[in-house]
N, C-alpha and C positions, 0 to 999 in steps of 0.2 A: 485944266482948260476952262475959261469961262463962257460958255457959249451965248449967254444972253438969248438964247433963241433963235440963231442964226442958224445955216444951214452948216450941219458940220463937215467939216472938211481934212476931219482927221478922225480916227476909231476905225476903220473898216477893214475888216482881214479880208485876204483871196478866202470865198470859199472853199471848203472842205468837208470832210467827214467828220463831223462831231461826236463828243463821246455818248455811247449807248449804255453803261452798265453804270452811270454816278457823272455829278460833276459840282463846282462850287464857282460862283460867279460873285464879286466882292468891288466895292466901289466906295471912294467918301465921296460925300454927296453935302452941297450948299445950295438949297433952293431957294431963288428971287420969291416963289409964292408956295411954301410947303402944302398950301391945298389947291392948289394945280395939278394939271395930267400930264406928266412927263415921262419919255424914255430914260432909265438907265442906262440897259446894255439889251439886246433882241439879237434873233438871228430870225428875218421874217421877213419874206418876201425874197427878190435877186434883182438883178442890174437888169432883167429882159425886158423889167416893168408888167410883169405879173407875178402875180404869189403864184409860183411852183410848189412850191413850200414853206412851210417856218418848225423852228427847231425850238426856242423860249422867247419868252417874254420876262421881262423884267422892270416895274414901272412902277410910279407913283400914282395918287387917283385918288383924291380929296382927303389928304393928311391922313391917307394909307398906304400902305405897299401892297404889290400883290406878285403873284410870279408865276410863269405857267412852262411846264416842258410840253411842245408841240408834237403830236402825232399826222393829223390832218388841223392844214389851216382850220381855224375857227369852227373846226368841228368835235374833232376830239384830240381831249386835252387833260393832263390833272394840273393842277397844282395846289397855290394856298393864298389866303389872305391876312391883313394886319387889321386890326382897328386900329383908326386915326389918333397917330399918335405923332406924325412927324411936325416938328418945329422949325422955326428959324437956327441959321446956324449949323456947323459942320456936323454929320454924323456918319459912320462906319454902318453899310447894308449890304448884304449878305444875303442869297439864296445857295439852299443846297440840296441836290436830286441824290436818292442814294441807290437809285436804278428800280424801282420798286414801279410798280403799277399803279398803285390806290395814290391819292392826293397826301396823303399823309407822309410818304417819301420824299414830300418837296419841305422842306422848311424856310423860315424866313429870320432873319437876324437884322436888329438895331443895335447900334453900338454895341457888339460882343452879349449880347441877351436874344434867347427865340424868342418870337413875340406873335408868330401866327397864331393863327384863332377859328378860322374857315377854311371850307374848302373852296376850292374855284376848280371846277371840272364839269367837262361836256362829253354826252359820245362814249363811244367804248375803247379806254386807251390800254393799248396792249406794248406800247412802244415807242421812244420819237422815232420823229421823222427819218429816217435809215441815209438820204440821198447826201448827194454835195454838191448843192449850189447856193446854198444858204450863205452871203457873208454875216458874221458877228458887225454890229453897228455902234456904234457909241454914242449917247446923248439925242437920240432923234430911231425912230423905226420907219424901212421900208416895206410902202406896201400900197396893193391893187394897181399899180403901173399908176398910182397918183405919185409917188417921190417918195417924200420923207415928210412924216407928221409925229406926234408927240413931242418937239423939240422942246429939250431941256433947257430951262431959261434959271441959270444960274450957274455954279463952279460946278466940276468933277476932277474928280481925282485918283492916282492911282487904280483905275480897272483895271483888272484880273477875272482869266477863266484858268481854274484845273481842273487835271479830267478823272477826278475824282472828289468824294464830297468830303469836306474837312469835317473834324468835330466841331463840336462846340466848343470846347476848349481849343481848338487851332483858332478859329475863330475870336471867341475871345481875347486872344496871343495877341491874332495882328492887329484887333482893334484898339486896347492896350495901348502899345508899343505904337503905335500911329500916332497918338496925342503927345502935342508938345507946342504948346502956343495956338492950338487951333488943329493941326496936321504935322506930321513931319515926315519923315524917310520910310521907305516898307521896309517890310520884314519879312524875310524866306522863310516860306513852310516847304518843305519838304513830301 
């Protein structure tokens, strides 16, 4: 999908109950400004037009990545972050929860490589967010009954969530096996 910025009008699951014990979020990504603030993929905010809740973050934010599993909105939170390393041009990213507490159970992946380096954590997180009204979003995050901000201004491709967290070598696998003139067909991990 190439969203240029617009409002997206495709990515959104019905909320649900998201996974609690791990999960791995994966996307290739073409960004118009690799040090811009975009949404990847979020589960953050709901359609009532208030944050009830949010479940991850998953975003860019000035030729970083960063990614956070939600307990309380914007209160507590673990995750991790990258040093600025993203370019122009296609590249396979990757967060993965492996159900753990401390921020160090979140990792982050650039084309098939971990690359975090920080932690990104608030609050005292004992667990995400438990509820189900969170939709998964794509390319843009909802939240504070403003709409949709962060919009991703450039391609995405292939998103993916499983509900649990791949290796590094899965990872590695699919990004791999993605490249072929730029992107090509996915690859089932199991």
């Amino acid at each position: 999908i190439n969203w240029n910025g617009a409002v997206p009008t495709l990515g959104y699951s019905s909320p649900q109950q998201w996974p609690q014990s791990g999960l791995t979020v994966s996307a290739w990504i073409n960004m118009t400004d690799p040090s811009a603030n975009y949404s990847v993929a979020a589960c953050y905010g709901n359609y009532s037009g208030s944050v009830a809740g949010a479940y991850l973050q998953f975003y860019t934010w000035s030729g970083t990545l960063g990614a956070r599993i939600v307990q309380t909105t914007d209160v507590s939170f673990i995750g991790r972050y990258t040093p600025a390393i993203l370019t122009a041009g296609w590249h396979f990213v990757a967060l993965t929860w492996s159900g753990g507490t401390a921020s160090s159970s979140v990792k982050i992946y650039v084309d098939g490589t971990q690359v975090d380096n920080a932690d990104n954590k608030s609050g005292t997180f004992s667990g995400p967010y438990p509820g189900s009204d969170v939709p998964f979003s794509v390319g843009a995050q909802l939240s504070d009954g403003a709409g949709i901000f962060a919009n991703f201004t450039g391609s995405e491709k292939d998103v993916r969530i499983y509900n649990r967290p791949l290796s590094g070598t899965e990872i590695g696998t699919l990004g791999a096996n993605g490249i072929s003139g730029g992107i090509a067909s996915a690859t089932t991990v199991s």
